[in-house]
Every structure is written in structure tokens, then in C-alpha cells.
FIKOL-644672 format. One record per residue (C-alpha): x, y, z. Coordinates in Angstrom, 1 decimal. Layout:
N
NODE / X / Y / Z
...
! end
This chain:
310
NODE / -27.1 / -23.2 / 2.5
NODE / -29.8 / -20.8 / 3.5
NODE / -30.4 / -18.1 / 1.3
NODE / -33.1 / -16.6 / 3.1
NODE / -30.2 / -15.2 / 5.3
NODE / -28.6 / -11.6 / 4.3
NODE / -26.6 / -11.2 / 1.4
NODE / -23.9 / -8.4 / 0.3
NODE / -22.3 / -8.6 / -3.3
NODE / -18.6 / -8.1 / -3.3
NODE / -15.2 / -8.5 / -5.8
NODE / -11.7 / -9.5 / -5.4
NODE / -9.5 / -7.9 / -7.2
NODE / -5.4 / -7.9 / -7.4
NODE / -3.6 / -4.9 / -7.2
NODE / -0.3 / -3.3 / -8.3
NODE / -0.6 / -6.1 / -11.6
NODE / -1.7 / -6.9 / -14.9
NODE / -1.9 / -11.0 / -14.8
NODE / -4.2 / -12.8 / -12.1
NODE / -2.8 / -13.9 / -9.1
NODE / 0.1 / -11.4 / -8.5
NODE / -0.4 / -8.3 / -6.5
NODE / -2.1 / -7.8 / -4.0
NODE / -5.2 / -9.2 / -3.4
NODE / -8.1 / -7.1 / -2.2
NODE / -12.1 / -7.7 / -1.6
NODE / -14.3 / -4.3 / -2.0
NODE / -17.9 / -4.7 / -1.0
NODE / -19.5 / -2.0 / -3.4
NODE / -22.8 / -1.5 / -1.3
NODE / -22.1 / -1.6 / 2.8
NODE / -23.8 / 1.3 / 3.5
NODE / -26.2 / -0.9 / 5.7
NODE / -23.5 / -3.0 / 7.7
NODE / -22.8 / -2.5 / 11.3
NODE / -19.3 / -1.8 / 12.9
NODE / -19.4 / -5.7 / 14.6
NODE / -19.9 / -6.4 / 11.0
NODE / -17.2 / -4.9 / 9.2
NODE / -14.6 / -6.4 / 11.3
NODE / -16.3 / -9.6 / 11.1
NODE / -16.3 / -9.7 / 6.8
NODE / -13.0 / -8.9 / 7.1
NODE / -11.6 / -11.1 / 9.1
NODE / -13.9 / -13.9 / 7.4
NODE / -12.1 / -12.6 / 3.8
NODE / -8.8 / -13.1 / 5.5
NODE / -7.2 / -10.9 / 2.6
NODE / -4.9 / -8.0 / 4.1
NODE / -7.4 / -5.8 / 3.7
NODE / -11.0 / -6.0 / 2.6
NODE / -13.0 / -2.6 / 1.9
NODE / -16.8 / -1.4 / 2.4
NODE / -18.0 / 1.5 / 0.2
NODE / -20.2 / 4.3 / 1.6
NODE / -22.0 / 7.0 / 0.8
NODE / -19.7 / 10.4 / 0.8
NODE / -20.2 / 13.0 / 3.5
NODE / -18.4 / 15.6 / 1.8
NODE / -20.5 / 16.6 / -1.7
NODE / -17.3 / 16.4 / -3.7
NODE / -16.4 / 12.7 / -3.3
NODE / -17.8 / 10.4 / -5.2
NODE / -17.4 / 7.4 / -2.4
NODE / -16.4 / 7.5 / 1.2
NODE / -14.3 / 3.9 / 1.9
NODE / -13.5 / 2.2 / 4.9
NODE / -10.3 / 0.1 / 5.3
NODE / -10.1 / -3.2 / 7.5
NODE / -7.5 / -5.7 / 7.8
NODE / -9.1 / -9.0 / 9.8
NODE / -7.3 / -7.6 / 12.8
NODE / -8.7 / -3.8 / 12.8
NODE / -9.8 / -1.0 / 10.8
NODE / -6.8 / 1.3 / 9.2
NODE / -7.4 / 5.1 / 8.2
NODE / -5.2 / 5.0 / 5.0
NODE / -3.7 / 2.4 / 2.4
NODE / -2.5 / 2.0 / -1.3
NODE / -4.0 / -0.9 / -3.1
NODE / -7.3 / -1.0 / -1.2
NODE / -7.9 / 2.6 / -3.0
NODE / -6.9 / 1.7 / -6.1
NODE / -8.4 / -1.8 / -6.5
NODE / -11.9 / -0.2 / -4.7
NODE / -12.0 / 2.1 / -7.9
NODE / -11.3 / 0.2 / -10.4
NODE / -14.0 / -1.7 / -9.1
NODE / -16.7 / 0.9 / -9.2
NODE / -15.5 / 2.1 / -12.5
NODE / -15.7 / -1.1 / -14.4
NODE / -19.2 / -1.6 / -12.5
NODE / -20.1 / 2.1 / -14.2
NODE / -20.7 / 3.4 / -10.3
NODE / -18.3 / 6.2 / -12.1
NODE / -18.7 / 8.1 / -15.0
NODE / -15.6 / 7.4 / -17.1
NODE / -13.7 / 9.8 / -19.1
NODE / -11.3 / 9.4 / -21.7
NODE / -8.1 / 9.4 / -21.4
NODE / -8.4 / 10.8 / -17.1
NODE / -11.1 / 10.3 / -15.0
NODE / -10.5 / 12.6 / -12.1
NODE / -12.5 / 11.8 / -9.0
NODE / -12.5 / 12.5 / -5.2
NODE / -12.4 / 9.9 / -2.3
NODE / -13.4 / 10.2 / 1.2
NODE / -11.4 / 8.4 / 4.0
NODE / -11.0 / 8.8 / 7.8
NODE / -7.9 / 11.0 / 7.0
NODE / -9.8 / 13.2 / 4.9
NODE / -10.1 / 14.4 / 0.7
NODE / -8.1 / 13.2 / -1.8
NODE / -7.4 / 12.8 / -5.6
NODE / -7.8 / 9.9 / -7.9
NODE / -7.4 / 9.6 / -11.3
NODE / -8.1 / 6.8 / -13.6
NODE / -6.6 / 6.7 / -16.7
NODE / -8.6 / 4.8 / -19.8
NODE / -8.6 / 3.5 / -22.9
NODE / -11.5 / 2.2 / -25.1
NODE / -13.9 / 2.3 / -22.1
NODE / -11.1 / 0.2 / -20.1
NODE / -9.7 / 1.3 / -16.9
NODE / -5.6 / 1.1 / -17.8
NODE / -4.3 / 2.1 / -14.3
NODE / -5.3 / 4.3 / -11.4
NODE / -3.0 / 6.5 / -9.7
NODE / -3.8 / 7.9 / -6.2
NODE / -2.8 / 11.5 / -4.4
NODE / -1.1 / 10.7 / -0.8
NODE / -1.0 / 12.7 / 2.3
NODE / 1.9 / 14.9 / 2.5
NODE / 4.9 / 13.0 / 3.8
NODE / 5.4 / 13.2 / 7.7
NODE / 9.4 / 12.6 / 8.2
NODE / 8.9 / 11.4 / 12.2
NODE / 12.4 / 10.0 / 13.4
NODE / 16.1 / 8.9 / 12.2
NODE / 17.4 / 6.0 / 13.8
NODE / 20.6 / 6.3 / 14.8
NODE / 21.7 / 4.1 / 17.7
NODE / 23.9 / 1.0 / 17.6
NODE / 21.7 / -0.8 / 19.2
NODE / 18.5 / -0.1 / 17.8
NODE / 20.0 / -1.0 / 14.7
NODE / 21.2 / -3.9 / 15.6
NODE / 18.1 / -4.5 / 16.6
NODE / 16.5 / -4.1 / 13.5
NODE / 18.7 / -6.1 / 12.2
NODE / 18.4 / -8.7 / 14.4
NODE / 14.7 / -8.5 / 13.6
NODE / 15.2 / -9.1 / 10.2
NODE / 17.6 / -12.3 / 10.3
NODE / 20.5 / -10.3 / 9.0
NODE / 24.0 / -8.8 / 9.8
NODE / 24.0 / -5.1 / 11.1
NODE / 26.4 / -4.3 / 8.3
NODE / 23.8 / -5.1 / 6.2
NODE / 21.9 / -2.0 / 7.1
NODE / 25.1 / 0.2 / 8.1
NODE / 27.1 / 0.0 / 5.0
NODE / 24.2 / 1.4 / 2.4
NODE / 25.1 / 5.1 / 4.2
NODE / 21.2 / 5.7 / 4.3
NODE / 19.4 / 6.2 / 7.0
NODE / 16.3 / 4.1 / 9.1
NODE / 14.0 / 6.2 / 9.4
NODE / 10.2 / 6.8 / 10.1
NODE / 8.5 / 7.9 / 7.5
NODE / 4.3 / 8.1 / 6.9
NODE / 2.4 / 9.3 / 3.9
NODE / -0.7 / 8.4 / 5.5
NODE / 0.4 / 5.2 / 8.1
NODE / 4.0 / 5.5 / 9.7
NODE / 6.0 / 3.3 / 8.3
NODE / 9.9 / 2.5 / 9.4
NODE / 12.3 / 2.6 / 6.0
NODE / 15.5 / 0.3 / 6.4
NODE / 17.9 / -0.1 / 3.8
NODE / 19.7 / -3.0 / 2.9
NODE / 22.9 / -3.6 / 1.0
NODE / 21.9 / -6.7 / -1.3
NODE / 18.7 / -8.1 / -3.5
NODE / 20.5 / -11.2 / -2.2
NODE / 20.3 / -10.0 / 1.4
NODE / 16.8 / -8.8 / 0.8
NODE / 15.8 / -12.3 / -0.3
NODE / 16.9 / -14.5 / 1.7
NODE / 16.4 / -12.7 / 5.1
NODE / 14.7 / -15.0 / 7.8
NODE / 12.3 / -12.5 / 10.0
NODE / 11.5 / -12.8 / 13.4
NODE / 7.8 / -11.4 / 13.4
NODE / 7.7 / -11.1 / 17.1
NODE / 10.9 / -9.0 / 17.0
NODE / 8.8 / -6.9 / 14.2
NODE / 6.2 / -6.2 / 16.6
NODE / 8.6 / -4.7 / 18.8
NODE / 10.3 / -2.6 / 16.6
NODE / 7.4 / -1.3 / 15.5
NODE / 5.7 / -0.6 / 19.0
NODE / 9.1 / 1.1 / 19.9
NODE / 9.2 / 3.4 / 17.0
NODE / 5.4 / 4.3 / 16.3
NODE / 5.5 / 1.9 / 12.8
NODE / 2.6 / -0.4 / 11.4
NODE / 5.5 / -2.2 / 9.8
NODE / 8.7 / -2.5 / 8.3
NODE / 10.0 / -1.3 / 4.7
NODE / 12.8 / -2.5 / 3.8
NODE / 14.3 / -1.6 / 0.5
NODE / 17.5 / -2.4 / -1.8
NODE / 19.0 / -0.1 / -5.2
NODE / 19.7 / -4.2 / -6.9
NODE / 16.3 / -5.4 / -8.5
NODE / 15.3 / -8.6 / -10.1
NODE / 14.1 / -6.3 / -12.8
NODE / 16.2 / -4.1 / -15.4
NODE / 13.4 / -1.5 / -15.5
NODE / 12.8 / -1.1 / -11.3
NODE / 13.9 / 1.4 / -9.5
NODE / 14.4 / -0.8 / -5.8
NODE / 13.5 / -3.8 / -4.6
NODE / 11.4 / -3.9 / -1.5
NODE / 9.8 / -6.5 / 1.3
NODE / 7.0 / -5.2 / 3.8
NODE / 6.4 / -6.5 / 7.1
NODE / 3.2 / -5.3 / 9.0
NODE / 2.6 / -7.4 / 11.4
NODE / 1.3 / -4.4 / 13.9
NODE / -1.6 / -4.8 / 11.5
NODE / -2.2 / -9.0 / 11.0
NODE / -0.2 / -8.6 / 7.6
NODE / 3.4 / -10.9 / 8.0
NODE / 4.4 / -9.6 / 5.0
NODE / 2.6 / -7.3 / 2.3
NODE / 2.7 / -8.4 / -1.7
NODE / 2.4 / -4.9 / -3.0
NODE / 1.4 / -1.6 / -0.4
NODE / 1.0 / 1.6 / -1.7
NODE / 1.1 / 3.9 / 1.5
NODE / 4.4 / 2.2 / 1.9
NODE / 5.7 / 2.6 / -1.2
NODE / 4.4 / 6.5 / -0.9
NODE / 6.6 / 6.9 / 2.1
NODE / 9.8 / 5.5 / 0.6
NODE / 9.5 / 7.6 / -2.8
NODE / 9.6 / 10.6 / 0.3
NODE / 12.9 / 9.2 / 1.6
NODE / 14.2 / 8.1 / -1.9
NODE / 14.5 / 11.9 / -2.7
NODE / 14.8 / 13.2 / 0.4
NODE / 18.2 / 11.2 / 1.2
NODE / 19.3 / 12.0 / -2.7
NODE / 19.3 / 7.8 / -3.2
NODE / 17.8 / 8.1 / -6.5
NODE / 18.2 / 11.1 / -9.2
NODE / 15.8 / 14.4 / -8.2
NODE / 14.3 / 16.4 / -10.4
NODE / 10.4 / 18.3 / -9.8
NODE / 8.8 / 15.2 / -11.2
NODE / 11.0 / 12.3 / -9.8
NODE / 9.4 / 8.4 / -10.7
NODE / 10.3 / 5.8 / -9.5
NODE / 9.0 / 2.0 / -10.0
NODE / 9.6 / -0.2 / -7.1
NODE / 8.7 / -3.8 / -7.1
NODE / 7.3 / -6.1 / -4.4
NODE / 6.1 / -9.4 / -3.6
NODE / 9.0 / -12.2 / -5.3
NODE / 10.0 / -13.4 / -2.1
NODE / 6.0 / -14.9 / -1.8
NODE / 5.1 / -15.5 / -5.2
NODE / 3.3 / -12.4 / -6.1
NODE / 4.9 / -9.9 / -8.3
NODE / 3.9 / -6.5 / -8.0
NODE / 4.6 / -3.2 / -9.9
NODE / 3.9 / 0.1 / -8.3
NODE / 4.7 / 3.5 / -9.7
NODE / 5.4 / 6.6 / -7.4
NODE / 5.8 / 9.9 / -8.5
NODE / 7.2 / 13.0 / -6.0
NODE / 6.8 / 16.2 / -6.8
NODE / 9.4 / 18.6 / -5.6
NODE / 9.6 / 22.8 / -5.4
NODE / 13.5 / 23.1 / -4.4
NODE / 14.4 / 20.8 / -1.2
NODE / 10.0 / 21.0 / -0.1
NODE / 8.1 / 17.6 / -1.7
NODE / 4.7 / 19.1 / -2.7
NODE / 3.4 / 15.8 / -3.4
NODE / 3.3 / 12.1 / -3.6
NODE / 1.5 / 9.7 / -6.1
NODE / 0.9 / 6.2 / -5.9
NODE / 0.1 / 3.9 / -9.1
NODE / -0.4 / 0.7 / -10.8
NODE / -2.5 / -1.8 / -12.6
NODE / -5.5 / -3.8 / -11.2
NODE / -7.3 / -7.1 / -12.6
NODE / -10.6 / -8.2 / -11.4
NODE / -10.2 / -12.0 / -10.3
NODE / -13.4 / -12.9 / -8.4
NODE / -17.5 / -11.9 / -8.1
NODE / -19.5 / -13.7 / -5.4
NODE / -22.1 / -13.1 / -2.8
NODE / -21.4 / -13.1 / 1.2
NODE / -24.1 / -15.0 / 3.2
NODE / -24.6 / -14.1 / 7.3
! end
């Protein structure tokens, strides 16, 4: 190997998870201030992770990092996990002055400001929770056919989707993302998806993907069960995603599926169908019927260190 050649120091991390190997998997390149556009998309698509992140300078004086997002098909304005696991990278590398027990912090995206905080223990970073855009509630599905559509999409019975009484619906807390409920964990499990129908439904209703969600969970202590399908973004299905999960703790409360109060949490799991268990906390924030604001969290676990070569 020649090592004369450019290098660029980078982690891997999993997200929304406290043991190796579950979550979702993320690669944050610390230092890419010197990288070129061509460049980006090329790392990315060489990590082949569903998204890889490059860390840049701020150019507002009150961030401490400005972060780019890439999937190895394109670059995305907003996500979940690559936020969190990009901060708990630069915190354990001490690019952050920790604080016990919050850390509060600012980061810079294409969509603008927004608050971090990382919460820790004993110099350890114990889980990092994110502020989200305000929610955007874009369209209710309500045709026959489209649902059937949807349905169809996702290798299950209309009923399936018709007899919860909640709505599909469009929903974005940073990437538009369309909501569909479904009846059963069992139907959640074992549905057989036609990811070229996905791409459809998504380019028909404005979605980077497909949430879907049931109230049965494999575990006691989660609040629904979800799948994600992004495959408008290279991502067949998502372990754990965060602007996602923002979207549907929106809907939960708007459409009164869980309990409301001004702080409503929620803990919605991800990832069983594909071997990676995830865990992500949301928290809305409500004034009357008007959701103020939305909070993403979890865990992260550092898995990897290396070095890439071009």
C-alpha cells in the first residue's frame, strides 16, 4: 500500500445502542475541512454505511462544528444518528469541553442552528440527545387506492393499515418522511417489501422513505415498534433513524395514539427485523394542541479507528 498517498483519520461508531454491533452504524471523519465535494461523495460511498459524516469548521460563532451528511448515493441536509454518533465522537476525542452532568453545545447543518446536549458521567459521554426542526405536518393520505398502494408496497393486506384508525401521513422534522401504521408486531415483521414500489411511493408523496410503525413491541418497556425504508436515499431499510423517529413522536401526539402531556416520551425501537437492535428516546414538547418541540436520543459506542488512504 502506498502511504505516501493522502490520508484522513476517521471512526465508526453505532448509534441508538449500548453493545457493539447493534444500531446504527455511522463513520464521522473528525478533520475534512480540506476535502473536496467529488471527495465527499466518493468516502461515502467507499464507507458504504448509510451515512458517513465530514466535520467542518462552523460559520456561525456559536457552533462548535458545522457537519455534512452523505449517504453513498447523495448528500442529505438533516439526520438523527449521524448527529449524535458525530458528537460523541468529538467529545470522547476532547474536540469538546465536557461538562458534568450536561454538556450543551450548538451544531451547524445545511438546515441551519440547533441544540445538543450530552449528558455525562465520570468524564464519560452517557447519551446525547439532539433538538429537531419543528415538525412540518405535509399531507394525509386518504385514498383507497393510494393506500392500497402502500400496502401493496409493503407485502401486506390493506386492512393491515386501515383497521389501526390512524392515519398515513407525511410528516418531516427535518426530511419528509411518510408514517404508516400497521395493526401487528407480527405484520410488522414479517412484511415482504417491494423496494421499487417504495421508490414510488415516495416520489408520489414527496418522502425519503417509509415509517412504518405498530403500538405491540418485542419489548415491555417500548413505546412502538418501527421498520424504515429509504430507499429514495440508497438506505433499503434503516437500523435506527432519528429524523424519522422525530417525525413519528409529532404524529404519535398529534393523532392522540399515545398518552399527551407537555413533556410526552416515548421510546421506540428499531432494527430486529435485521439484526441490529436499536433504542431511541423522543421527547415532544407540547403548549395546548401546538408541539413546541421535538428531541431525539440515545446511546452511542465507538466500534472502529482507522485511517482512509486516496
Amino acid at each position: 500500500m502506498d502511504f505516501s498517498r493522502q490520508s484522513l483519520q476517521f471512526f465508526q461508531v453505532d448509534v441508538f445502542t449500548s453493545e457493539p454491533f447493534g444500531g446504527n452504524p455511522l463513520a464521522v471523519f473528525p478533520s475534512a475541512g480540506e476535502l473536496s465535494e467529488r471527495e465527499f461523495q466518493q468516502i461515502a460511498r467507499e464507507m458504504n454505511l448509510s451515512e458517513t459524516v465530514f466535520v467542518l469548521p462552523p460559520t456561525d460563532p456559536k457552533a462548535a462544528a458545522k457537519v455534512r451528511i452523505f449517504t453513498p448515493l447523495q448528500e442529505i441536509p438533516f439526520a438523527g444518528h449521524p448527529i449524535l454518533g458525530t458528537f460523541y465522537v468529538l467529545g470522547t476525542l476532547k474536540h469538546l469541553a465536557l461538562q458534568e452532568p450536561v454538556t450543551k453545545v450548538f451544531y451547524e447543518c445545511t438546515l441551519g442552528l440547533f441544540a445538543l446536549e450530552l449528558i455525562v458521567l465520570k468524564g464519560q459521554i452517557e447519551q446525547i440527545i439532539m433538538s429537531q426542526p419543528s415538525p412540518q405536518f405535509i399531507d394525509v393520505i386518504t385514498e383507497v387506492e393510494a393506500i392500497y398502494d402502500i400496502a401493496k408496497a409493503l407485502g401486506i393486506h390493506r386492512s393491515l393499515i386501515a383497521d389501526t384508525i390512524f392515519p398515513v401521513e407525511v410528516v418531516s422534522t427535518g426530511l419528509p418522511v411518510l408514517i404508516v401504521p400497521i395493526r401487528s408486531l407480527t405484520a410488522a415483521k414479517t412484511m415482504e417489501v417491494d423496494h421499487s414500489a417504495v421508490l414510488e411511493i415516495c416520489a408520489r408523496f414527496g418522502a425519503n422513505g417509509i415509517m412504518i410503525f405498530t403500538t405491540m413491541t418485542v419489548e415491555e418497556n417500548a413505546t412502538v415498534h418501527t421498520r424504515m425504508f429509504a430507499d429514495p436515499i440508497g438506505i433499503p431499510e434503516d437500523p435506527a433513524t432519528g429524523s424519522a423517529s422525530g417525525a413519528l413522536g409529532a404524529y404519535l401526539v398529534k393523532n392522540g395514539v399515545v398518552e399527551v402531556g407537555p413533556t410526552t416520551e416515548v421510546v421506540m425501537e428499531q432494527g430486529y427485523e435485521i439484526d441490529r437492535p436499536s433504542r431511541i428516546l423522543v421527547q415532544i414538547f407540547s403548549d395546548d394542541d401546538v408541539i413546541k418541540e421535538i428531541k431525539v436520543g440515545g446511546q452511542v459506542v465507538m466500534v472502529a479507528e482507522g485511517k482512509m488512504v486516496y
